[in-house]
N, C-alpha and C positions, 0 to 999 in steps of 0.2 A: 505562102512561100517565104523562106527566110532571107534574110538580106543578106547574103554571100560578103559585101563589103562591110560589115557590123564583124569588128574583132569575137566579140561574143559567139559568134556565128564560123570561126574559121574552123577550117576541119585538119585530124589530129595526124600527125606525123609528116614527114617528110613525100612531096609530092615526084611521083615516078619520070613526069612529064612535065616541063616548063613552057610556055611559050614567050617568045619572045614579043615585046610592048603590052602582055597581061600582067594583072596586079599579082606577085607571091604573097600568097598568104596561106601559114599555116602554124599548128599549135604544137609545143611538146607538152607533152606532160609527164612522161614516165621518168624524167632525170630529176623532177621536183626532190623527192623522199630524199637522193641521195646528196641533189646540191640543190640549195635553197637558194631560189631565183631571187633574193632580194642581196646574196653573197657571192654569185658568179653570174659568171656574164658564157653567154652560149654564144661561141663564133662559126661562121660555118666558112672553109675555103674548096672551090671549086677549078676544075684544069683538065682542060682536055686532054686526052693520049698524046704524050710528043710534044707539046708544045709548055712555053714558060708562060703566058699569060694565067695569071689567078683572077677569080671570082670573089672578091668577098664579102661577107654580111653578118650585120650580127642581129640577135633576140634580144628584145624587149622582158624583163622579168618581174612576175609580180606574183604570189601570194601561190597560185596554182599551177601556173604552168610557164614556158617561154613562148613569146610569139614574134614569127617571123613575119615582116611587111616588105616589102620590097615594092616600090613603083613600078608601074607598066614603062615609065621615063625610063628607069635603069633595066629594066629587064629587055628594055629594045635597045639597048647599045651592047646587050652579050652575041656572041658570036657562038652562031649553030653548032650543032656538034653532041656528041657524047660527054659528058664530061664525067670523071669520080669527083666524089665529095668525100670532105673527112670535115669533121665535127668536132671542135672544140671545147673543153669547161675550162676557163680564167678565173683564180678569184683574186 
């Protein structure tokens, strides 16, 4: 069995379902080709229907892909809910 906590190991796109006080962790890799993770920075903001509270986080960039980590610490202080995402490239 693989070790789900080992970066090497995190699986590839954006996850459908969050829980709150689990670790986020997941991989991009399809924006590699067109923005070179060692020259932009991937941010992600999130916000529920109706309300002005945001979510934010950013990737980690190295050689092949971006990777998203988020503590289970921070992911237990977000507030339930639906939320939209939009997805950021900074260089």
């Amino acid at each position: 069995m693989a070790n789900l906590f080992d970066t090497a190991n995190a699986p590839e796109g954006e996850p459908t379902e969050i829980i709150a006080g689990d670790l986020l962790q997941f991989k991009v890799t399809n924006l590699v080709t067109d923005y070179d993770p060692t020259l932009y920075t991937l941010t992600y903001t999130a916000r529920i229907s109706g309300q002005q509270d945001e979510i934010q986080f950013s990737a980690t960039g190295n050689a092949s892909s971006y990777l998203v980590s988020v503590t289970g610490t921070v992911t237990g202080s977000w507030s339930p809910g639906e939320y939209n995402w939009q997805q950021e490239i900074i260089r």
